[in-house]
C-alpha positions as a Python dict, from the first residue, in 0.01 Angstrom:
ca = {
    (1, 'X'): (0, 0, 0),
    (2, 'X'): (306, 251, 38),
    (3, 'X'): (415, 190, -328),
    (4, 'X'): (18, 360, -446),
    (5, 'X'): (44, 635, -154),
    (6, 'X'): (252, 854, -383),
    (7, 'X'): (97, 760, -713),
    (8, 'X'): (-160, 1054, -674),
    (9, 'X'): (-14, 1361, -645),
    (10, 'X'): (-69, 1747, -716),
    (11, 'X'): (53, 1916, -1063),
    (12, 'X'): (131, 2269, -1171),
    (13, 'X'): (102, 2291, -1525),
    (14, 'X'): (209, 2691, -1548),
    (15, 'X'): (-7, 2882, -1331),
    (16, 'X'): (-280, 2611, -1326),
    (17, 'X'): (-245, 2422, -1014),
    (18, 'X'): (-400, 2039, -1035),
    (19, 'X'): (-503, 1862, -706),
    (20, 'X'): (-415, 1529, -884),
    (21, 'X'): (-210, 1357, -1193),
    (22, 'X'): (-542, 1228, -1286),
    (23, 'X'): (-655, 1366, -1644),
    (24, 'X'): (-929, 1273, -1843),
    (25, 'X'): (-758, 1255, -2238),
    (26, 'X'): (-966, 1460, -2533),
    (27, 'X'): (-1185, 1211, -2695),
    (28, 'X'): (-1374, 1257, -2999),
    (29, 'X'): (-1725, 1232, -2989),
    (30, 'X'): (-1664, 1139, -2612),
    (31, 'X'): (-1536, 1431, -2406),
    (32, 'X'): (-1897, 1612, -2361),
    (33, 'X'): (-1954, 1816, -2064),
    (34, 'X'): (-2173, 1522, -1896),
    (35, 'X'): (-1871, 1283, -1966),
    (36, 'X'): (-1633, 1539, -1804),
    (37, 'X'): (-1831, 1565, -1462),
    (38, 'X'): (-1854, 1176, -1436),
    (39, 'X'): (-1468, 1192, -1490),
    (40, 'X'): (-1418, 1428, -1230),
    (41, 'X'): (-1663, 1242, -975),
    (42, 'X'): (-1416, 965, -1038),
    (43, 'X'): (-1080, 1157, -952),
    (44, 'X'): (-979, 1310, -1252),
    (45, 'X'): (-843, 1689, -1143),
    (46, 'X'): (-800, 1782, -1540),
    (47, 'X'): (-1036, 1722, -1820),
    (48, 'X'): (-1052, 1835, -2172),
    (49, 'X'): (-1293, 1925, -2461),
    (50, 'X'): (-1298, 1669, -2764),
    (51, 'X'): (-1025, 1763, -3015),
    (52, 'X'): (-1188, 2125, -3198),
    (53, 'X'): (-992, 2261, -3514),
    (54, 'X'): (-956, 2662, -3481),
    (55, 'X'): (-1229, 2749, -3668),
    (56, 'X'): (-1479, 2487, -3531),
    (57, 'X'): (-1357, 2750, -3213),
    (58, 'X'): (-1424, 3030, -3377),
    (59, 'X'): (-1755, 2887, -3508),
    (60, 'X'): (-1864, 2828, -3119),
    (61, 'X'): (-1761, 3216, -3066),
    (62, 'X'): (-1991, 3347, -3328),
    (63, 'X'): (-2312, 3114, -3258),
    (64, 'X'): (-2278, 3089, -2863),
    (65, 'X'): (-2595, 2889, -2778),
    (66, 'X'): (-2634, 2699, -3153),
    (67, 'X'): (-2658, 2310, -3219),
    (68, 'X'): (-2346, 2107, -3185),
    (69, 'X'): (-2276, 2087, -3568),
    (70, 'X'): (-2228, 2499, -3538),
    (71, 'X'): (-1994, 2471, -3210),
    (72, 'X'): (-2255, 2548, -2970),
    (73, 'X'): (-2207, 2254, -2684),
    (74, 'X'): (-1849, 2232, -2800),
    (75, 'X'): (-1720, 2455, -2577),
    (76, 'X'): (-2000, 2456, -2284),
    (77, 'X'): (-1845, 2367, -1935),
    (78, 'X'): (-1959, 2479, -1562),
    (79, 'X'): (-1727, 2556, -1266),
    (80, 'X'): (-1742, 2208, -1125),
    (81, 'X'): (-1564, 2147, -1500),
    (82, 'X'): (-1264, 2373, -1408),
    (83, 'X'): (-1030, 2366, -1449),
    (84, 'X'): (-1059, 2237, -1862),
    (85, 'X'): (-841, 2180, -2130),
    (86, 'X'): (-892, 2279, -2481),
    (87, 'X'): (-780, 2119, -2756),
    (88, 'X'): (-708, 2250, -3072),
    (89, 'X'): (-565, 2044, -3398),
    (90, 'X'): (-408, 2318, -3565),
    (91, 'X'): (-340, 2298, -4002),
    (92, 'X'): (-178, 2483, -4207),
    (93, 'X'): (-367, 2792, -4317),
    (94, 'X'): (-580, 2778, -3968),
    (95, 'X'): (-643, 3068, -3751),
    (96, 'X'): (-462, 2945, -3470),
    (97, 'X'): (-379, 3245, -3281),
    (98, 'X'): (-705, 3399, -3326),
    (99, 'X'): (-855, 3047, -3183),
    (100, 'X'): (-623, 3048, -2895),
    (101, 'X'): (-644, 3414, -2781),
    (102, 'X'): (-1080, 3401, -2759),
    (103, 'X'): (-1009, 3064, -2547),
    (104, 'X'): (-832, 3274, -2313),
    (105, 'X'): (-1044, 3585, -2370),
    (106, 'X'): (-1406, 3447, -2288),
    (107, 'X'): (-1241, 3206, -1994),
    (108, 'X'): (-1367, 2871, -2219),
    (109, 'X'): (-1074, 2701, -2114),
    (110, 'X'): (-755, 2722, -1848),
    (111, 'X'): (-526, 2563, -2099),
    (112, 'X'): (-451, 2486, -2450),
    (113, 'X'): (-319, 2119, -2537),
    (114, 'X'): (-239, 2127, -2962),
    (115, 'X'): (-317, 1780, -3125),
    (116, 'X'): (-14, 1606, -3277),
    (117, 'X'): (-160, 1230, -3228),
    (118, 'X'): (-442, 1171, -3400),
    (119, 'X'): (-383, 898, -3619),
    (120, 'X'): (-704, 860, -3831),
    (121, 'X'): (-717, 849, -4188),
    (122, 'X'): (-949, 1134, -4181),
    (123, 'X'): (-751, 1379, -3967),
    (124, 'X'): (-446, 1265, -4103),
    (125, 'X'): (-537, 1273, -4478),
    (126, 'X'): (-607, 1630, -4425),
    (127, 'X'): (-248, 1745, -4315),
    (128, 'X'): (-315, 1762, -3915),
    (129, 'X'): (-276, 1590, -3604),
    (130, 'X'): (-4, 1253, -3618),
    (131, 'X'): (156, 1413, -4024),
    (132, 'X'): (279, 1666, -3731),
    (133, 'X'): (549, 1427, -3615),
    (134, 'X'): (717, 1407, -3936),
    (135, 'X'): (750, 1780, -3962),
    (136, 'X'): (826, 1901, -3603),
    (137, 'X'): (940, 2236, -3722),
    (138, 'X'): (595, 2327, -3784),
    (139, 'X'): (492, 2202, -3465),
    (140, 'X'): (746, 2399, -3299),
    (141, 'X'): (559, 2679, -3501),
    (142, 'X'): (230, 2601, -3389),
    (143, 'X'): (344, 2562, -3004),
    (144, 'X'): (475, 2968, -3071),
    (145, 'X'): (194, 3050, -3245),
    (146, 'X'): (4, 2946, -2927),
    (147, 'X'): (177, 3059, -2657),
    (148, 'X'): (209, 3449, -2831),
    (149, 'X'): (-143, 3455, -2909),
    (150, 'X'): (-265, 3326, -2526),
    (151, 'X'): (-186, 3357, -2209),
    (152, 'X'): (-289, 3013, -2093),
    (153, 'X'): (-24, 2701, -2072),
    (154, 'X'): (21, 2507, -2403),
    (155, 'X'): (59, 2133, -2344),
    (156, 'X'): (64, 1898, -2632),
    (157, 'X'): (-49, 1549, -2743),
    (158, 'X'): (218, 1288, -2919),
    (159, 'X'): (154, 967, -2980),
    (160, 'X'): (537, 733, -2986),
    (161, 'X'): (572, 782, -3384),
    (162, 'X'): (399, 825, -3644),
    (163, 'X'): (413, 482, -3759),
    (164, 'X'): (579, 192, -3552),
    (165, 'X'): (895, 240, -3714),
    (166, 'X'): (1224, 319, -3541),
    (167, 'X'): (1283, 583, -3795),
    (168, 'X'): (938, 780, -3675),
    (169, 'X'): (1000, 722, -3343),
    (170, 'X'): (1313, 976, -3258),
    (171, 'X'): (1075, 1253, -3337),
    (172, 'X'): (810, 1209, -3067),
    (173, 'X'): (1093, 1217, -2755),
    (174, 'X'): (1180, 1603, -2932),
    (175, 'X'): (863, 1755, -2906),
    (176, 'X'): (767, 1622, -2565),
    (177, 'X'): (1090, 1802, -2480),
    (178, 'X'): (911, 2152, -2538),
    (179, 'X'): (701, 2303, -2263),
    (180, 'X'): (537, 2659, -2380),
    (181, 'X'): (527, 2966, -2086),
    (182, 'X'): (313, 3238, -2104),
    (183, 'X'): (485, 3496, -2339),
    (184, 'X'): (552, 3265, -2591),
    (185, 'X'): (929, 3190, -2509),
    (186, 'X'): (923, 2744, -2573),
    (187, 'X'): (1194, 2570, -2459),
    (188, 'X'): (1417, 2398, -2434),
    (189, 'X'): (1529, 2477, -2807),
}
């Protein structure tokens, strides 16, 4: 029983202080507020919204209130939610910085976690989420882009390579290495 004593313990993640290490992971389709406050009730001190592209964001700033398909429950959270994660699977051409600074401007969210994992054919054929890991450059971009445009603590997701192979796998080690601070100074570089 002392081994599990310490297996619980608080996290700061930039100025957002976590009771626990417990976190409820972005899940597509899944991650709904109702699914976030059963999460919590079950010890998880961070949860976060299902993965939201920057202008699905922006889409839930303009029609506050609307059906899901327009972004209106994407966003929707309550203070027993808090604090909340957004995540955002930035692409090329996206409005990234807009999407992270109205995050941090209407208080949706007390952090920002950027998608570099997804795997599916879907999200991948488009040029986002796992492609990311063979071009950690522009991750490195996005991560800036992020942390310039918002005050809130950019985390990210990686997934171990973007295919099994020993050749992907160097790459996901390198990104995990980068931790963005308010100001938008990553590091290490």
């Amino acid at each position: 029983m002392a081994q599990t004593e310490n297996l619980v313990h608080p996290v700061q993640i930039g100025r957002v202080a976590l009771a626990g290490n417990l976190a409820l992971a972005p899940m597509h389709r899944r991650t709904g507020l109702a699914f976030r406050l059963m999460a919590r009730r079950f010890g998880a001190a961070l949860t976060h919204t299902e993965m939201a592209t920057p202008e699905e964001l922006l889409r839930w700033e303009r029609h506050r209130g609307g059906n899901r398909r327009k972004g209106g429950s994407l966003l929707a959270s309550s203070p027993e939610d808090r604090p909340l994660g957004v995540q955002i699977l930035p692409h090329r051409g996206a409005p990234l910085a807009e999407a992270a600074a109205m995050v941090a401007e209407r208080g949706a969210g007390d952090l920002l976690d950027l998608n570099f994992a997804c795997p599916s054919k879907r999200v991948a054929g488009e040029g986002c989420g796992a492609v990311y890991l063979r071009d950690p450059e522009a991750a490195v971009r996005f991560v800036e882009t992020a942390a310039r445009a918002s005050p809130l603590p950019v985390t990210i997701k990686v997934r171990y390579g973007y295919t099994d192979s020993e050749e992907d796998r160097h790459l996901a080690p390198f990104l995990t290495s980068l931790t963005a601070i308010p100001g938008g100074r990553p590091w290490p570089r």
